[in-house]
Structures are given as C-alpha cells and as structure tokens.
C-alpha positions as a Markdown table, in Angstrom:
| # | Residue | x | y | z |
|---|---|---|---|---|
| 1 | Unk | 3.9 | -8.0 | -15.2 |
| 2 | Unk | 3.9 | -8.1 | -12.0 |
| 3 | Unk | 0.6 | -9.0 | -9.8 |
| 4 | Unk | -0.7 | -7.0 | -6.4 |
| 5 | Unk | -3.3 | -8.0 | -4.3 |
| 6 | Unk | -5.7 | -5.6 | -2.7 |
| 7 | Unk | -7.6 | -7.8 | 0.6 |
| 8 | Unk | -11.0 | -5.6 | 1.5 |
| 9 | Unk | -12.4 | -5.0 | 5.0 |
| 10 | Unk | -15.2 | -7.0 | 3.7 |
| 11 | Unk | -13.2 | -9.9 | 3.4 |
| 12 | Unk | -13.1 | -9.5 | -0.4 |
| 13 | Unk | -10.0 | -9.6 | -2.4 |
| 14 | Unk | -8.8 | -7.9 | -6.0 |
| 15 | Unk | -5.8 | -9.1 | -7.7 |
| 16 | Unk | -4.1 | -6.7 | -10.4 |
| 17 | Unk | -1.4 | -6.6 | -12.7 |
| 18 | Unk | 0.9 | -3.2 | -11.7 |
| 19 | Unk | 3.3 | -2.3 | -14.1 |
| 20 | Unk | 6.8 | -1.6 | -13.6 |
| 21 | Unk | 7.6 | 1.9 | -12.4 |
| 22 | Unk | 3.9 | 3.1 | -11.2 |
| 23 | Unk | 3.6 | 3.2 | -7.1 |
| 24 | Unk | 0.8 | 1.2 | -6.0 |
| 25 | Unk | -1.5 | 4.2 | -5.5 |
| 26 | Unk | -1.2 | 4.6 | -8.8 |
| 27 | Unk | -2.1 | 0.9 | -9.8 |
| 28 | Unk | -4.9 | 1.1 | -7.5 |
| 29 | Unk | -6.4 | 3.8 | -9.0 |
| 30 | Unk | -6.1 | 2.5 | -12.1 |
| 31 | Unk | -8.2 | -0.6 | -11.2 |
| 32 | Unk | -10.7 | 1.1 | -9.5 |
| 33 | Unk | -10.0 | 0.8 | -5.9 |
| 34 | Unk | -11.9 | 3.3 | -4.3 |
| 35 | Unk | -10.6 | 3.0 | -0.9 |
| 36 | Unk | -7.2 | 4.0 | -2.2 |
| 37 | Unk | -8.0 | 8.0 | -2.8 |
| 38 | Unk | -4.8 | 9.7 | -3.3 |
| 39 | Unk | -5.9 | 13.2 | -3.0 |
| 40 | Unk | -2.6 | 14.5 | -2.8 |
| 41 | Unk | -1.2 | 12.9 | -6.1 |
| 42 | Unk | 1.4 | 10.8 | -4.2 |
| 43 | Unk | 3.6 | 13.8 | -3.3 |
| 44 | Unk | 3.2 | 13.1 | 0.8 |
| 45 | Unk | 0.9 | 15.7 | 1.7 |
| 46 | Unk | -2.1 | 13.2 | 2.7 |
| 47 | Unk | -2.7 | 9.6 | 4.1 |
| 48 | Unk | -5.3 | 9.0 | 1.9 |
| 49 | Unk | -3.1 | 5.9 | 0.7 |
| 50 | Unk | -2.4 | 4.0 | 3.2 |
| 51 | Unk | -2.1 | 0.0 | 2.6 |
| 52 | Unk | -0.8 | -2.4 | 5.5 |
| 53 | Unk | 1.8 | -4.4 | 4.0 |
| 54 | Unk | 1.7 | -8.5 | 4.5 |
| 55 | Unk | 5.0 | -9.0 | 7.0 |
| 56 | Unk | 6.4 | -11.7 | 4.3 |
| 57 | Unk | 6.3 | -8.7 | 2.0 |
| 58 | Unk | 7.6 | -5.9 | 4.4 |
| 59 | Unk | 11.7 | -5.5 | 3.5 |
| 60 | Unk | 10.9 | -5.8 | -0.4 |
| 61 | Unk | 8.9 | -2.6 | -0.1 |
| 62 | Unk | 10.9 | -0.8 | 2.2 |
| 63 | Unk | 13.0 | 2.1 | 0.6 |
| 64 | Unk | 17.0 | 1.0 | 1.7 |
| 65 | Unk | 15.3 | -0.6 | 4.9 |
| 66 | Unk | 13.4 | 2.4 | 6.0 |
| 67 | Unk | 10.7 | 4.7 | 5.4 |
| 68 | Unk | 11.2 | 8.2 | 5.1 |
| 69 | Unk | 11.1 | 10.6 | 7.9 |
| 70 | Unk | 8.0 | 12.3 | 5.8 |
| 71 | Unk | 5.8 | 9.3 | 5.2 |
| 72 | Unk | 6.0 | 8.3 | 8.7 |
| 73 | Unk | 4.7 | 12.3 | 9.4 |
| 74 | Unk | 2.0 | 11.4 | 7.0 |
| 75 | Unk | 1.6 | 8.3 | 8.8 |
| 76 | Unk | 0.8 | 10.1 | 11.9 |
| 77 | Unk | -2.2 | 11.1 | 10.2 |
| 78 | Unk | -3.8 | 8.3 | 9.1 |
| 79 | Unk | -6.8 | 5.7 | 10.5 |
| 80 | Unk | -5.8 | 2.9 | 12.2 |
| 81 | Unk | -2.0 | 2.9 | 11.6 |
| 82 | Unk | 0.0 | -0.3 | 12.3 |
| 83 | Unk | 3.6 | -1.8 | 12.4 |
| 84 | Unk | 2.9 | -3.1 | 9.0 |
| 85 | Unk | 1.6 | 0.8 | 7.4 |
| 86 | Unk | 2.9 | 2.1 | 4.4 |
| 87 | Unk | 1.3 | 4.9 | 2.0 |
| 88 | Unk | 1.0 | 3.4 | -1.4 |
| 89 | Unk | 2.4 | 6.4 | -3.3 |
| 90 | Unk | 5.6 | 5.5 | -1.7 |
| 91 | Unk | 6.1 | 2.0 | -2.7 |
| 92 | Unk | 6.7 | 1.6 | -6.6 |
| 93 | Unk | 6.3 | -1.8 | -8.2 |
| 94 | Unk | 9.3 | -3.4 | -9.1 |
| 95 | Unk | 9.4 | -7.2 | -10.7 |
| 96 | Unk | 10.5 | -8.1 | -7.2 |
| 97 | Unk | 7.1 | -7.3 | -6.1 |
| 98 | Unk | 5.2 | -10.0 | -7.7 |
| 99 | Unk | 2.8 | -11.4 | -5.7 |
| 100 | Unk | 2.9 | -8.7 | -3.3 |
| 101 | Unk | -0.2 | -8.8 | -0.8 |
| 102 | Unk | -2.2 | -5.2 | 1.0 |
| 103 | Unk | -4.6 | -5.0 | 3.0 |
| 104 | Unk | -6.9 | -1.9 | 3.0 |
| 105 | Unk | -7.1 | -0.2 | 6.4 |
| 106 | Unk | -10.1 | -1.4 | 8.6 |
| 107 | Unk | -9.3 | -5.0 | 7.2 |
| 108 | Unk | -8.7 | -7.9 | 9.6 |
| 109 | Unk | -6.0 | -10.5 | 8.8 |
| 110 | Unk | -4.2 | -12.4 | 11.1 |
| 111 | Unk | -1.4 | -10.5 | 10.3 |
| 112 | Unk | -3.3 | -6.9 | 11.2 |
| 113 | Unk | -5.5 | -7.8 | 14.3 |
C-alpha cells in the first residue's frame, strides 16, 4: 500500500498508508489530520483541502499534466496558495504515488518559502 506523508507547520510530520483509489483528502481524514477539513466532500466547492505538493512529486499527481479549470477556481480561494498547490480531493492515490510528500499550508520547507 502505498505511503503519504503529511509535513505540519509545526515542523512535525505524519506518515500514512493511503489505499488505492481514495484521494488524499480522503486518506487524511481517515488518519486524523485535522488540518485537512474537506467540508465540501471533495466535490470542488471548497479549499478546505489544500496540500502543497513536494516539486519531485508534482507531474505524478497532476491529472494528464494539468489541473482542472475548477480546482484552480477553488484555488483562488484558498490561504496562502503557491506554485506547488493542489486540493487533496483531487489527487487520488495510485501505487505510483508511494512515497508521495505534502506539506500543510502555513508550513515552511525549502521547497514552499
């Protein structure tokens, strides 16, 4: 199965196994990660999933090389939003994913300054 990790504004980090077919809203609210709220259910009426994507990380999520004209309207709507944002009802976890790094919004990395 493969394994997501969730880095925290507080420098913290969560690792996870995500099964197959869920988004990673999903898989975050099944481990208890608050800060991922999905209020909408994942149907792109909220922003209250947004996850900055590690850049090594970036084309493997990316639905056939680019996000929909809707998420990035959502997008619009969200704190803090970066090159690297994505809403993590609309990136579903694939075996490719394994080892796929997010970082929480409000989180500093040196690849989300």
């Amino acid at each position: 199965m493969p394994q997501i990790t969730f880095l925290f504004a507080d420098g913290s980090s969560k690792q996870v196994e995500a099964p197959i077919g869920y988004s990673v809203m999903e898989v975050a609210q099944m481990n208890d990660i608050e800060q991922i709220e999905g209020a909408c259910g994942g149907s792109l009426a909220c922003a209250t999933c947004h996850v900055y994507v590690h850049p090594d990380w970036w084309d493997k999520v990316m639905p056939e090389g680019e996000m929909s004209t809707e998420e990035e309207d959502m997008l619009d709507l969200a704190f803090d939003v970066r090159k690297a944002s994505r809403l993590s009802c609309q990136i579903t976890v694939k075996e490719e994913l394994d080892g796929l790094v997010l970082a929480l919004p409000g989180t500093k990395t040196d690849w989300t300054p």
